[in-house]
N, C-alpha and C positions, 0 to 999 in steps of 0.2 A: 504494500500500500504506500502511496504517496505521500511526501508533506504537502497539501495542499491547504493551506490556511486561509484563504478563503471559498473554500468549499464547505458548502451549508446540504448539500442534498445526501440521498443516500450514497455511503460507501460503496455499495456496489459497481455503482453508475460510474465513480470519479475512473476516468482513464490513467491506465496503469506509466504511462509514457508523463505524467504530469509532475517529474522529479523539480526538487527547491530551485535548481538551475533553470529548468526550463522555462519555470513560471517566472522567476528573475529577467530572462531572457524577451519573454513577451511583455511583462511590463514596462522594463525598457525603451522598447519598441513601441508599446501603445505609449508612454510618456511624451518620446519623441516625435511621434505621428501626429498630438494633440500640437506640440508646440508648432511643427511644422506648417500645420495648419492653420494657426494662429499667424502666419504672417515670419514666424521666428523658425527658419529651418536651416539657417547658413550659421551656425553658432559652433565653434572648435568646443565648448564646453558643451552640447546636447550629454554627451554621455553621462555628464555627473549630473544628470535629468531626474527629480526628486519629485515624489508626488507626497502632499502632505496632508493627511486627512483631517485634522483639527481644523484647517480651513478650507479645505474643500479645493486645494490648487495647484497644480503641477508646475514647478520651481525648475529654473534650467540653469545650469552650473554659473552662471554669469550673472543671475538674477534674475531674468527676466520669467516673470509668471503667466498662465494662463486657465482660466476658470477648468474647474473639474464640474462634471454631471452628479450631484446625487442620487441617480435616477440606482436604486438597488441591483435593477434586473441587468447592470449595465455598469458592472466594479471594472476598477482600472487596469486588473489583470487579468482581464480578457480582449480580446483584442480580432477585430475582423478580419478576412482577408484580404477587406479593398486598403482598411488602415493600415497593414503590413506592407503590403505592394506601393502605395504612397509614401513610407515610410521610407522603405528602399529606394523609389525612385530622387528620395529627395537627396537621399544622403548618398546616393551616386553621381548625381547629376550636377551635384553640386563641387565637386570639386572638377579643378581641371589644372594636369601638370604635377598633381602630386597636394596643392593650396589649392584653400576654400577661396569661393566669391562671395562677395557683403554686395548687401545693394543700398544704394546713396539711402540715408536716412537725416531727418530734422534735428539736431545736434542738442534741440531745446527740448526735446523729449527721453522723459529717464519713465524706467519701470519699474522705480523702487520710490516708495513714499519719505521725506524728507525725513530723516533722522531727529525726534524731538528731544531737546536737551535736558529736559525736565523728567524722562525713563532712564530707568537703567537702559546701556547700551553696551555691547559685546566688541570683544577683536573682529567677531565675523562681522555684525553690523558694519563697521567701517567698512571690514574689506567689501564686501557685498557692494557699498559703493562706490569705491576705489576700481572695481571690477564693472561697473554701470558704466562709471564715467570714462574708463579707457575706451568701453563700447562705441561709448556715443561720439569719442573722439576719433574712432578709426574710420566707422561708418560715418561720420561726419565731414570726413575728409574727402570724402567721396561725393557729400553732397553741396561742399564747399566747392570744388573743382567746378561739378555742374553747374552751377551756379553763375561763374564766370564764365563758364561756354554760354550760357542762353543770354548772357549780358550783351558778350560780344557780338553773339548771334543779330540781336533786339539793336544794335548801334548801328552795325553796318547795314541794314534793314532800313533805318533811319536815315541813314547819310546818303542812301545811295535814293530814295526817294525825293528827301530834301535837296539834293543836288538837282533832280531831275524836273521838280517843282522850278525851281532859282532857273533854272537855264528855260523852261517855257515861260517864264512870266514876262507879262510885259508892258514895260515905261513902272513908271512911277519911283517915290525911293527908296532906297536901299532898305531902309530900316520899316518900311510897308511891306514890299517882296519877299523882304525873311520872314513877313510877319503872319502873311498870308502863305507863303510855301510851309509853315508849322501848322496851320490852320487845316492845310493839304495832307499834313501828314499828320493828323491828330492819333490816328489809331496808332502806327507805329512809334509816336512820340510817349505814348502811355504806355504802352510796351515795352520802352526801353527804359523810361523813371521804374517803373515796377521792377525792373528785369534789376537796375543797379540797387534797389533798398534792399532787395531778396540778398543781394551780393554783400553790401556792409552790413547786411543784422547777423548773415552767418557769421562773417568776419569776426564781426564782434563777440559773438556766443561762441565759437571758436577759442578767442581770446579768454573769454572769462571761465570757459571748461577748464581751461592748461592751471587757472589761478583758483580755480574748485579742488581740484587734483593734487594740488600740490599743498591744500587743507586739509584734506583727507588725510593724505598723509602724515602730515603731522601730528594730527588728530591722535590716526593710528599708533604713532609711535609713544605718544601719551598714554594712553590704554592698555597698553601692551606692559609697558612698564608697571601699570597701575595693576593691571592683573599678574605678573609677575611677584609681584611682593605682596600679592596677597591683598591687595586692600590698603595695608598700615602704612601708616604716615612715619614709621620708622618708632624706632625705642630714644624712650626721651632723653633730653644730653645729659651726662654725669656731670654734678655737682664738685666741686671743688670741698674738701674736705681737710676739715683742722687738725694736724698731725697730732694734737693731745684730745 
C-alpha cells in the first residue's frame, strides 16, 4: 500500500503505482502548471514551487503567488493530463540555448505585499523581497529597453510626417506653418509625448528599484545579525569594582 496522504476513499481503490515520490512528482507539476498559467511560467525558481494551504496559494520560489481552488473534489495533488502537457510545454519551450526567456514586464509591479514595520519580520521576509525586486529589475530591463524602441519608433513617425507637412504648406510664417504642420500631425505628436513619459517613468522606477534593493539589503543584514544573537541586546557592561 501506498503513502498517499491525501487519499480519503477506500484503500482498495488507491493505485498501487501512487509511491511519496510520485505524488511529490505530480504536485510539483500541478504547482507549476497553476503558476504557468497565471501568467508566471519563465521563472529559474518554479521548482522550489510551494503550495500553502493555510492560505489557500501556491508560492513560487521567487515569491510570486497565485490563488489555489478550494474546490475539495479538486486537491492540489492531483493533476490533469491537459495540466501536465501544458506544464511540459511551458517548461520546454521556454528555454532556448540552454537560458530561460522573461518577457518585458512593469518594473512598478511587485507580488509581494509591503513588508509592515510594526510585525515581527523574518531573514526570509526580506529575502523574499530582495528576490521580488531583482525580478522586477531583470524583467524590467526588458521592459525599459522597449520602451525606448517604441519612443524612437513614435519620433521618427513624427518627424518624418512633420517634415512632410512643412515642405506642403504654403506662404504664411514660419512660426504659423510649424504650427499648423503639429496640428497635421496631432495623432503622431501624442504618440510620441506618451511614447517618451512611458520612457522616463520607467527610467525612473528603474532608478528607484536599484535604491529599494540596496535597503533591503541592508535591512537584511540587520536581521540577520538580530536573529543570530538571538534576540539580546548583548550582557550588560561590567562594573568597575573596589579592590577592598
Amino acid at each position: 500500500m501506498s503513502d498517499y496522504s491525501g487519499w480519503d476513499g477506500d484503500p482498495q481503490e488507491q493505485p498501487a503505482s501512487d509511491t511519496a515520490q510520485d505524488i511529490a512528482g505530480v504536485l510539483k507539476a500541478r504547482l507549476v502548471s497553476i503558476l504557468t498559467a497565471s501568467g508566471h511560467g519563465v521563472c529559474d525558481l518554479l521548482d522550489a514551487a510551494q503550495y500553502k494551504p493555510d492560505s489557500g496559494a501556491v508560492i513560487c520560489g521567487c515569491g510570486q503567488f497565485a490563488p489555489w481552488s478550494d474546490d475539495p473534489d479538486n486537491p492540489p495533488w492531483e493533476a490533469t493530463a491537459e495540466q501536465n502537457d501544458a506544464t511540459h510545454r511551458a517548461m520546454t519551450t521556454s528555454q532556448k540555448g540552454g537560458a530561460l526567456t522573461y518577457e518585458p514586464s512593469d518594473p512598478i509591479r511587485s507580488t509581494l505585499a509591503l513588508i509592515d514595520p510594526t510585525e515581527l519580520y523574518t531573514p526570509d521576509d526580506v529575502e523574499r523581497h530582495i528576490l521580488d525586486t531583482l525580478y522586477r529589475l531583470e524583467t524590467g530591463q526588458l521592459f525599459e529597453r522597449e520602451s525606448v524602441t517604441k519612443y524612437y519608433g513614435a519620433k521618427q513617425a513624427f518627424d518624418l510626417k512633420f517634415a512632410a507637412c512643412m515642405v506642403s504648406s504654403k506662404g504664411g510664417a514660419a512660426d504659423v506653418r510649424k504650427a499648423q504642420a503639429t496640428l497635421d500631425c496631432a495623432e503622431e505628436y501624442a504618440a510620441l509625448n506618451d511614447a517618451e513619459m512611458v520612457m522616463k517613468a520607467v527610467k525612473a522606477t528603474m532608478h528607484n528599484l536599484r535604491s529599494v534593493i540596496t535597503g533591503y539589503q541592508s535591512v537584511a543584514k540587520s536581521v540577520a545579525q538580530t536573529y543570530q544573537a538571538g534576540g539580546s541586546q548583548g550582557a550588560p557592561p561590567q562594573r568597575e569594582r573596589s579592590p577592598w
